[in-house]
C-alpha positions in Angstrom: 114.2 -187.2 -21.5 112.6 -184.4 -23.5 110.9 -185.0 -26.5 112.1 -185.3 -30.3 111.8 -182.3 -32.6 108.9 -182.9 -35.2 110.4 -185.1 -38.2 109.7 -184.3 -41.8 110.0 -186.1 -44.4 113.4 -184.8 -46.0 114.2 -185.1 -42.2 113.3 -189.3 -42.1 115.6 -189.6 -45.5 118.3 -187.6 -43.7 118.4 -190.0 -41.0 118.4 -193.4 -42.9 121.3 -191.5 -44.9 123.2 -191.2 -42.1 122.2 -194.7 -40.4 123.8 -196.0 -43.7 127.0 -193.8 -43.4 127.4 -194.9 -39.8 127.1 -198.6 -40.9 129.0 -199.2 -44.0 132.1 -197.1 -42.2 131.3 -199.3 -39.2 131.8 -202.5 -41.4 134.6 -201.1 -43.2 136.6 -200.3 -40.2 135.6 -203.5 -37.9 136.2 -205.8 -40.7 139.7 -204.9 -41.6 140.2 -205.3 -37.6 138.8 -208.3 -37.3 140.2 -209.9 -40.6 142.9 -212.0 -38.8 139.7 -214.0 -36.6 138.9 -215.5 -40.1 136.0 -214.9 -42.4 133.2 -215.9 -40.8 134.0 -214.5 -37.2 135.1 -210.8 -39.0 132.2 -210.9 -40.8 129.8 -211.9 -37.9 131.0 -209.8 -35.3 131.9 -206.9 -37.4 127.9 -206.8 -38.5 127.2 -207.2 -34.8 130.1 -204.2 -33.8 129.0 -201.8 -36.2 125.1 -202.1 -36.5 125.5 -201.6 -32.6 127.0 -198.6 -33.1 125.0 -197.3 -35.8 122.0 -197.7 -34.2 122.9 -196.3 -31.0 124.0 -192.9 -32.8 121.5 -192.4 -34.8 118.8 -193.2 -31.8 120.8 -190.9 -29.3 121.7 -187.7 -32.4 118.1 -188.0 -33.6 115.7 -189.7 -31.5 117.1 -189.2 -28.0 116.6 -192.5 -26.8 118.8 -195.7 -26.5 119.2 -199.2 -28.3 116.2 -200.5 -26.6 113.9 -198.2 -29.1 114.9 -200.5 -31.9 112.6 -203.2 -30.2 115.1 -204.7 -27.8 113.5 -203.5 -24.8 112.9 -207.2 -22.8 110.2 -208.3 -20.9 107.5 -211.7 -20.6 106.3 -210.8 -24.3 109.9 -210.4 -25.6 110.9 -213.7 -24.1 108.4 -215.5 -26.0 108.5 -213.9 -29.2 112.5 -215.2 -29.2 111.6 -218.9 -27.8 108.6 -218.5 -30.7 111.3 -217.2 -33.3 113.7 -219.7 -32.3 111.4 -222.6 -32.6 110.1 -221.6 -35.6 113.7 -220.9 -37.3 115.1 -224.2 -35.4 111.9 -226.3 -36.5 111.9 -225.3 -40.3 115.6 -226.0 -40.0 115.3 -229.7 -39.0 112.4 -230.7 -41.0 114.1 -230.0 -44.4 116.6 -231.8 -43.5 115.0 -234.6 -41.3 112.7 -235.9 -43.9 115.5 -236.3 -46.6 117.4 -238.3 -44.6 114.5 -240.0 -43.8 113.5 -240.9 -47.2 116.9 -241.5 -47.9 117.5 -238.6 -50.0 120.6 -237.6 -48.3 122.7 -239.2 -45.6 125.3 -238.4 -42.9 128.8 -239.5 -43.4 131.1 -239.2 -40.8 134.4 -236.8 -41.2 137.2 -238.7 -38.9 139.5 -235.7 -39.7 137.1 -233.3 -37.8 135.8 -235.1 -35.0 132.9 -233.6 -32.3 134.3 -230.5 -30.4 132.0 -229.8 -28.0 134.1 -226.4 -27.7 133.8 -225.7 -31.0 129.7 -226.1 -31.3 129.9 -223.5 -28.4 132.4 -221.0 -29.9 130.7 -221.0 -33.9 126.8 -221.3 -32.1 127.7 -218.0 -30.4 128.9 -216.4 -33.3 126.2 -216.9 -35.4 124.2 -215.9 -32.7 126.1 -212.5 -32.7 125.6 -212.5 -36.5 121.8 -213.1 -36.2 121.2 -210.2 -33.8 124.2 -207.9 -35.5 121.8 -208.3 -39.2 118.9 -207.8 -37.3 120.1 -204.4 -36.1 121.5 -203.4 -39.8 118.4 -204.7 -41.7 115.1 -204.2 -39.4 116.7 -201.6 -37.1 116.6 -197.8 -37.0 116.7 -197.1 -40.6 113.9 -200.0 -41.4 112.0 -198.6 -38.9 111.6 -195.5 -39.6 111.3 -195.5 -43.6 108.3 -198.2 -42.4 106.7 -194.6 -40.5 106.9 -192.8 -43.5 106.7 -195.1 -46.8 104.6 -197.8 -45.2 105.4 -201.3 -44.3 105.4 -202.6 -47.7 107.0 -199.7 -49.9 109.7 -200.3 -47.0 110.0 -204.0 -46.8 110.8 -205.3 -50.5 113.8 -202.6 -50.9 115.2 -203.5 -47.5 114.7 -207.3 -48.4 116.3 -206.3 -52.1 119.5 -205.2 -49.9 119.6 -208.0 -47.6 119.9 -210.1 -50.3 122.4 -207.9 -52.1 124.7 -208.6 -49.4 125.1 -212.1 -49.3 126.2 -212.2 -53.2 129.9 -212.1 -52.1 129.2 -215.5 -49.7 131.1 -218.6 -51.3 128.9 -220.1 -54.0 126.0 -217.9 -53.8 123.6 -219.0 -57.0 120.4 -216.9 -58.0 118.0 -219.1 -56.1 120.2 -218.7 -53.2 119.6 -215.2 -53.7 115.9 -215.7 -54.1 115.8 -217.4 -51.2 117.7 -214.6 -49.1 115.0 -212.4 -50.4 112.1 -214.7 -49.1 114.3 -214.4 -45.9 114.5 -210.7 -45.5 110.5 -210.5 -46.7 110.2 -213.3 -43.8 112.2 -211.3 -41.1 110.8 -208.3 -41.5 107.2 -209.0 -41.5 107.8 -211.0 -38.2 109.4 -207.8 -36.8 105.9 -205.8 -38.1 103.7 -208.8 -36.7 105.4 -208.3 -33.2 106.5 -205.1 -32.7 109.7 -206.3 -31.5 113.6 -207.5 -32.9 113.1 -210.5 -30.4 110.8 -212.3 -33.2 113.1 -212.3 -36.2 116.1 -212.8 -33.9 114.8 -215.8 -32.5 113.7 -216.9 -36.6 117.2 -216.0 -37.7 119.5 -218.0 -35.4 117.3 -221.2 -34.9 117.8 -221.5 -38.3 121.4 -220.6 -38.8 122.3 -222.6 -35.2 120.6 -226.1 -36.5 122.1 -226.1 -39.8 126.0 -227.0 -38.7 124.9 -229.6 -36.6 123.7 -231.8 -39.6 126.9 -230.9 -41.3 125.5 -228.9 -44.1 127.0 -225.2 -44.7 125.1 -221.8 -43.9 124.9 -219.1 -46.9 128.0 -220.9 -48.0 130.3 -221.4 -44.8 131.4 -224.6 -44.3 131.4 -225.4 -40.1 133.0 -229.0 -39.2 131.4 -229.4 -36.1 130.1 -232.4 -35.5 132.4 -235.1 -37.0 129.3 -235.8 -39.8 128.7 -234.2 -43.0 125.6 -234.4 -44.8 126.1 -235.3 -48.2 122.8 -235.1 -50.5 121.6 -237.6 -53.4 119.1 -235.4 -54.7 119.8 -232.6 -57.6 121.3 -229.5 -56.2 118.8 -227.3 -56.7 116.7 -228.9 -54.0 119.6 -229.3 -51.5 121.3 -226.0 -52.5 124.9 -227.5 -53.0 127.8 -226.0 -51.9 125.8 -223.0 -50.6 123.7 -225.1 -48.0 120.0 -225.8 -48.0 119.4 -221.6 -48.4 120.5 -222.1 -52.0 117.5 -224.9 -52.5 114.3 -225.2 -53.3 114.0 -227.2 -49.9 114.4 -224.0 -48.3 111.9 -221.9 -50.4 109.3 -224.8 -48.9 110.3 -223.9 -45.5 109.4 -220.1 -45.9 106.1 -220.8 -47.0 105.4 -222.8 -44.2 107.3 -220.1 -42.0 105.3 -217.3 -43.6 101.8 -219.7 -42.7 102.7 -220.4 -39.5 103.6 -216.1 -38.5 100.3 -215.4 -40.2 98.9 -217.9 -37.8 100.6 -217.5 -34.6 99.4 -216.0 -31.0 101.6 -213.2 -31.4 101.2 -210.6 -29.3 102.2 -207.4 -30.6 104.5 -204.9 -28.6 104.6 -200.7 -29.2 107.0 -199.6 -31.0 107.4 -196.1 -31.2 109.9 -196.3 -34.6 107.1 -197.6 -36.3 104.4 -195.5 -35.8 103.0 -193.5 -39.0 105.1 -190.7 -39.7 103.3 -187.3 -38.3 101.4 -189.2 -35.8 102.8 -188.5 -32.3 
């Protein structure tokens, strides 16, 4: 492949403008086909359907590469950044909700009417998995990464995490500290995809999170997923449990980011090139 034309500045806002067009007309048109799946599967798969898309226009009209640029390239490293990302996500996941029931602060109560469907675990685990990688792509892909060249990795983060946020305000019962929270999430995510060069990280962070939540019968940003035949029902104040929204509209979960944010810091990460990211001018 030849090289891309030198990039300017106007050039690099150009770009994310048009990422953004691509997207939201993406989502717009996916959704409305996808409406009759149900809520959560449109809104999953359409993310998915259209960041795919998105991203692989504006890489091939303006970077003349292909979806792997956006740090989905896989070899060894990228393998363990996911099983790292997952673990973490997946870990956090059952400890805040481990200890409670431990210390009795919450308990499961079986739901007769909606008993284990091992079908259904499969079916709902691979669409959030969908979900996970489809926001990944929208929120730390192409247009991220390259406002991250040219404002910095801060100056880019906090907006992008400001948006992420923004999004999940139309979710069933979404509160302000659920909105917090989201933030802390998108702050989370997107540092992990600057500490490893990669999407693998915060894709791994961003399902083992979402996958372990339905299988204690609480609900995810709001969706309620009757998998198990249990339900966990809390007997602590909502604002540590996060109420109808799930655990990401409690304190609990603001506890688990800082020790997620602790243990990135900490990891043996090792971090992969990625050419997006590079400071803008520098070749």
């Amino acid at each position: 492949m030849s090289p891309a034309p030198p990039i300017t500045r106007f050039g690099v806002l150009v770009r994310v403008g048009v990422f953004a067009f691509l997207e939201i007309a993406g989502l717009l048109v996916f959704a409305r086909l996808m409406q009759p799946a149900g809520y959560l599967v449109a809104a999953t798969m359409s993310t998915f359907a259209a960041a795919a898309i998105a991203n692989s226009l504006a890489l091939r009209i303006y970077e003349r590469s292909r979806l792997a640029a956006i740090g989905l390239s896989w070899n060894a490293v990228s393998g363990r950044h996911l099983l790292l990302g997952f673990g973490g996500g997946a870990g956090a996941a059952i400890v805040i909700l481990v200890l409670p029931l431990a210390a009795g602060a919450a308990e499961l109560r079986p739901v007769p009417e909606t008993p284990l469907q091992w079908g259904s675990i499969g079916f709902v685990t691979l669409v959030l998995l969908f979900g996970a990688v489809g926001e990944e792509m929208l929120f730390r892909g192409y247009g991220f990464q390259v406002l991250v060249g040219l404002l910095g990795p801060f100056a880019a983060l906090l907006p992008v995490s400001v948006l992420f946020a923004l999004a999940h305000t139309g979710n069933p019962d979404a509160t302000t500290l659920a909105l917090a929270n989201t933030f802390g999430w998108g702050v989370l995510l997107g540092y992990s995809l600057l500490r490893g060069g990669d999407l693998w990280l915060p894709i791994g962070l961003h399902f083992g999170w979402n996958g372990v939540l339905p299988l204690f019968g609480v609900n995810v940003s709001g969706f309620t997923m009757k998998l198990t035949g249990y339900a966990m029902h809390w007997n602590i104040d909502h604002v540590w449990s996060g109420g109808a929204y799930g655990p990401e509209g409690g304190l609990l979960c603001s506890l688990a980011l800082v020790i997620l944010f602790v243990g990135l810091a900490k990891a043996p990460i090792e971090k992969q090139p990625a050419t997006l990211l590079r400071p803008f001018g520098e070749a």
